[in-house]
N, C-alpha and C positions, 0 to 999 in steps of 0.2 A: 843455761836458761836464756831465753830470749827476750828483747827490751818486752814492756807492755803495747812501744807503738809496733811491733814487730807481730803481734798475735791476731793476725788475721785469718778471716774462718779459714783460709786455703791453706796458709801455712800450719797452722793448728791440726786441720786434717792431714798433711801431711805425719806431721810429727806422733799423731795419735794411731797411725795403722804404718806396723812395719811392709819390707819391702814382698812379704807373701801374702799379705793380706789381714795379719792378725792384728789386733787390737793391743796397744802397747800403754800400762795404763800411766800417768806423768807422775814423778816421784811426789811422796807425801800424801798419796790421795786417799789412802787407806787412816790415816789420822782424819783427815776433814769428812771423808763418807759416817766415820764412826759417831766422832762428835756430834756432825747433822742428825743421824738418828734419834741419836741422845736428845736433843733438843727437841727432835721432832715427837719423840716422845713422852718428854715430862711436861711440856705444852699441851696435850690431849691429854694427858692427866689432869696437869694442873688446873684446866679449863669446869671441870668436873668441882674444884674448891672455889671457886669463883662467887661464889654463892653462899653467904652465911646463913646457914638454917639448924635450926634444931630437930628438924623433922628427919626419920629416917629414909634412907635412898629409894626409896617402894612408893615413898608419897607422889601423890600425883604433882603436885606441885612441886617437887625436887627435880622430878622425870623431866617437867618441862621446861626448866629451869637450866638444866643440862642438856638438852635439846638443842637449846639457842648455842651453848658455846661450844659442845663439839662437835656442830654444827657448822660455826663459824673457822674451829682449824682446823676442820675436815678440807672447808673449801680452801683456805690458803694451805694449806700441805704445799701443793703441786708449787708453790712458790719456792720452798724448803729447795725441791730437786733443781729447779732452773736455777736459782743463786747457786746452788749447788756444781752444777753444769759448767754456768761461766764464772767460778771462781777456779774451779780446776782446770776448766778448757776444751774440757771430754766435747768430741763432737761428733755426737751419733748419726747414724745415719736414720732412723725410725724419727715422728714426732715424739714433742714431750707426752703426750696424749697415748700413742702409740705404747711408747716404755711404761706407760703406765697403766697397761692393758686396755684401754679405751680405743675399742677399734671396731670395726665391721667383717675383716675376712676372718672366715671361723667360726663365726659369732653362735649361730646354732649346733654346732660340736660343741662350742663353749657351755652352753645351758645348758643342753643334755646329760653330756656323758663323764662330765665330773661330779653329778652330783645323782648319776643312774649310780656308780663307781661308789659313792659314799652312803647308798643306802642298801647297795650289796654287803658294805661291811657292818651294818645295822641289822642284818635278816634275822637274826636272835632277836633283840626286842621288839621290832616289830612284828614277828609270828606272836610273840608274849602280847603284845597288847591287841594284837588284833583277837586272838583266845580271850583275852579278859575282857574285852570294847562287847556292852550289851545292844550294840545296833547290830543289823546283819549291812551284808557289803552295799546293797542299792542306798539302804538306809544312808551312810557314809557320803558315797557318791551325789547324792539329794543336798544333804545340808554342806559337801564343799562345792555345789552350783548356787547355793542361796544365796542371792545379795545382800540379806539380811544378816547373816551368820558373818560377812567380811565386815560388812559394816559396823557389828557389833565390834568384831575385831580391832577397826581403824581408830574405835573412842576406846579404847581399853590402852593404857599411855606402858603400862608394864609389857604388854602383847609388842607395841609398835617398836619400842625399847628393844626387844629380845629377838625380834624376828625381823624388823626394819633399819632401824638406827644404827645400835649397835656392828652389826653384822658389815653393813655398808661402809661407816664410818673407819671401824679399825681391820679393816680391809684394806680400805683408800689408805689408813697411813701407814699400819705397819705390813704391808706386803707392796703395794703398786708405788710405793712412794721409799720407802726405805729400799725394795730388792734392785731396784736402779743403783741406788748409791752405793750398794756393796757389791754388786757382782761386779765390778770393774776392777777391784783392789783384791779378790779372791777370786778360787773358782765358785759357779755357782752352783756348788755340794756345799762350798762352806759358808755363802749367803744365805742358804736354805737353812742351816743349822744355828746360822749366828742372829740373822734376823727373829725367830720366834725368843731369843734371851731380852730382849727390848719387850715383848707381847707379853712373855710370864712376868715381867718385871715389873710391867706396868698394871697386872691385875693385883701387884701387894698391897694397894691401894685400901682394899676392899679392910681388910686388918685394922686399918686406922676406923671406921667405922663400925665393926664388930665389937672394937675394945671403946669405942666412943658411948655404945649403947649395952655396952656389956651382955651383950646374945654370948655367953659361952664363959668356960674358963679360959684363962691365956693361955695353956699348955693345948687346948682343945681348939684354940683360934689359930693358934700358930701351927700344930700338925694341919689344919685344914687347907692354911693357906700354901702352906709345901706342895700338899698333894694337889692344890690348883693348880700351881706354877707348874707342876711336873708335867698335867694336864692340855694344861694351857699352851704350854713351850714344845709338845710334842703335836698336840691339835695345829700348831702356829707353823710346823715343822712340814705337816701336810699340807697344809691351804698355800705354803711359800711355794709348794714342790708343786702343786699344780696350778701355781701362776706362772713358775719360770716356764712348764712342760708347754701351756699351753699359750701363755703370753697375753689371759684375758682376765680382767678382772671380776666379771660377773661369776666365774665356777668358785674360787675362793667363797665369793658375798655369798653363793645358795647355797653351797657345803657348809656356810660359818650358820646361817638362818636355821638349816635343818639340826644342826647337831643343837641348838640351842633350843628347838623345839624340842628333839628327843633326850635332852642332858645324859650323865653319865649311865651307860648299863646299869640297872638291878639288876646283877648276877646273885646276890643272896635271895632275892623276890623270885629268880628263878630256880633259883635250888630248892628252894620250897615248894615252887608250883606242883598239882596235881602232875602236869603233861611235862615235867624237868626233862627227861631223856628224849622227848623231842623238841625241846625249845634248848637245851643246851646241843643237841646236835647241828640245830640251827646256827647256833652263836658260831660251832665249830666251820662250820659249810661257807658263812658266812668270811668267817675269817681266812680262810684259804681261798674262796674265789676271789677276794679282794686282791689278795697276793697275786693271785696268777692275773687279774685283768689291770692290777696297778699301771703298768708300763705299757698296754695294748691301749687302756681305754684315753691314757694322756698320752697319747703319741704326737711328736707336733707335727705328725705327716697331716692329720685331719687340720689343723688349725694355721697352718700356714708357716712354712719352714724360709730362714730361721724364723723363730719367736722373736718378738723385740729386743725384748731385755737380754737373750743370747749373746746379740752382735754387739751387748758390751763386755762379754769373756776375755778375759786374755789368754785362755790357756782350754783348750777342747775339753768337752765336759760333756758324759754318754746322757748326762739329763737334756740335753740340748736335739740331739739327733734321732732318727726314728727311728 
C-alpha cells in the first residue's frame, strides 16, 4: 500500500488499470462496495419510518410524508458512491453522473427501446385488458392527450407514488447508485444478480405494516411477502441488466413506472376469459419475443460503447459488448 500523501489522482490511475488496459479493482473493495449498499439501503428504508403515524401507508398524508424523505436520500445517494470512490480510490474514467446513467449520448435509444422491450413481454395482458377496456382505441388515444386526465393524475398522491416517485427514487438508489459500487469487486453478471438481493430486501418492509394493521393472517403475510421478494429480486434482476446494457438511467425508471402501472399477470383472470386461447397465446408470443429481442434491443452498440459502469469490470463480461 502506498502512503495517503502518495495517492494522487495519476498514481492512483496508474495503479487502478493494469499494463493492457483492464481495470484492477484495489484489495478489500468488495467488503466496503457491500457494506455501502447495505447502508444505502436501510437509509431509503429507514427514511420511510421517520414519520410516526397511525394511519395506513395509502393515506394521503403518509404518501407525502414519505415524499419529503425519500426524497431527500434519493438526492444524497450520489454522495454514498463518491465517498465511496475516494475511500477506495477507484478512478473512473466516465463522470460520477455518467456511472450513474445520467448522460445525453443514447438518450433516445434509452426511452425507447427498453421499455418498447418490456412491454413486448406484457403483450398477454395488455391484449386482456385492451379485450376488457369498454372504450374503443381513438376513445383511449383522447383521454391520454387530455390535460385534464394527467392532471387528475398529478393530485392523486397514490398515482404519483407508483408511477413517479417510487420508480425514479429506487432506481437512483438501488440500480445507478449501488451497480457502480459492485461491478468493480464482481463481474457485472454478478452485480446484476447481487444488486436486486438489496431491492427484494428492502421491500420486507411492507410486513411490518400488514402485521401492524393486521390486513391478513401471518402465515398469509408472510407467504405474500416471499413471493414479493422473489418478484421483486427478479424485476430488480432486469432493470440492473438493462442499466448495465445500456448505461442510462431513464430505461430502468419507465420499465419500473410501467410494470407498476400493469402489476403482476392475471394469468388465472386469463384462464377464465371467454377469448383464453388467444390471450394465453399472447402471453406465450409475448414471452418468446422478449427472449429473442432481450440482447438485440439492449445492445450497447445503440447507446454508446463502452457503457459507463462497464469501464469499472475487471474481468470482460458479454453483457458489456455488442
Amino acid at each position: 500500500m502506498v502512503e495517503d500523501d502518495d495517492l494522487t489522482p495519476n498514481v492512483m490511475s496508474n495503479q487502478m488499470w493494469s499494463s493492457n488496459g483492464e481495470f484492477v479493482p484495489p484489495d478489500g473493495i468488495c467488503w466496503v462496495s457491500v457494506l455501502s449498499c447495505l447502508l444505502l439501503a436501510c437509509s431509503y428504508v429507514g427514511s420511510l419510518y421517520v414519520w410516526r403515524s397511525d394511519l395506513p401507508r395509502d393515506h394521503p398524508a403518509v404518501i407525502k410524508r414519505r415524499f419529503t424523505s425519500v426524497l431527500i436520500v434519493s438526492a444524497l445517494s450520489p454522495v454514498f458512491v463518491w465517498t465511496w470512490k475516494v475511500y477506495t480510490g477507484v478512478m473512473p474514467g466516465p463522470s460520477l453522473l455518467a456511472l450513474m446513467g445520467i448522460r445525453f449520448e443514447g438518450l433516445i435509444p434509452a426511452i425507447i427501446l427498453p421499455l418498447l422491450l418490456t412491454m413486448v413481454l406484457f403483450l398477454g395482458p395488455l391484449i386482456q385488458l385492451a379485450m376488457d377496456c369498454p372504450w374503443g382505441f381513438m376513445d383511449g388515444i383522447r383521454v391520454a392527450l387530455d390535460p385534464w386526465f394527467w392532471a387528475l393524475c398529478l393530485r392523486d398522491m397514490r398515482w404519483l407514488r407508483n408511477q413517479v416517485v417510487a420508480p425514479l427514487t429506487e432506481e437512483l438508489v438501488f440500480r445507478a447508485c449501488m451497480l457502480p459500487m459492485l461491478v468493480p469487486c464482481a463481474s457485472p453478471s454478478t452485480a446484476m444478480l447481487t444488486c436486486p438481493l438489496f431491492f427484494g430486501v428492502a421491500h420486507f418492509h411492507h410486513v411490518i405494516e400488514l402485521l401492524r394493521f393486521r390486513q391478513g393472517s401471518v402465515s398469509g403475510i408472510f407467504l405474500a411477502a416471499v413471493f414479493q421478494f422473489s418478484y421483486t429480486a427478479v424485476f430488480g434482476a432486469y432493470t440492473a441488466f438493462i442499466f448495465i446494457r445500456t448505461g442510462h438511467l431513464v430505461g430502468p425508471v419507465l420499465c419500473h413506472s410501467f410494470c407498476n402501472h400493469m402489476g403482476f399477470p392475471a394469468l388465472s383472470t386469463a384462464l377464465e376469459h371467454r377469448h383464453r386461447l388467444t390471450i394465453l397465446s399472447c402471453y406465450l408470443l409475448g414471452v418468446l419475443l422478449f427472449l429473442l429481442l432481450l440482447f438485440p434491443l439492449t445492445d450497447p452498440l445503440y447507446y454508446g460503447l463502452p457503457t459507463p459502469v462497464c469501464t469499472l469490470a475487471s474481468v470482460p463480461s458479454s453483457l458489456c459488448i455488442s
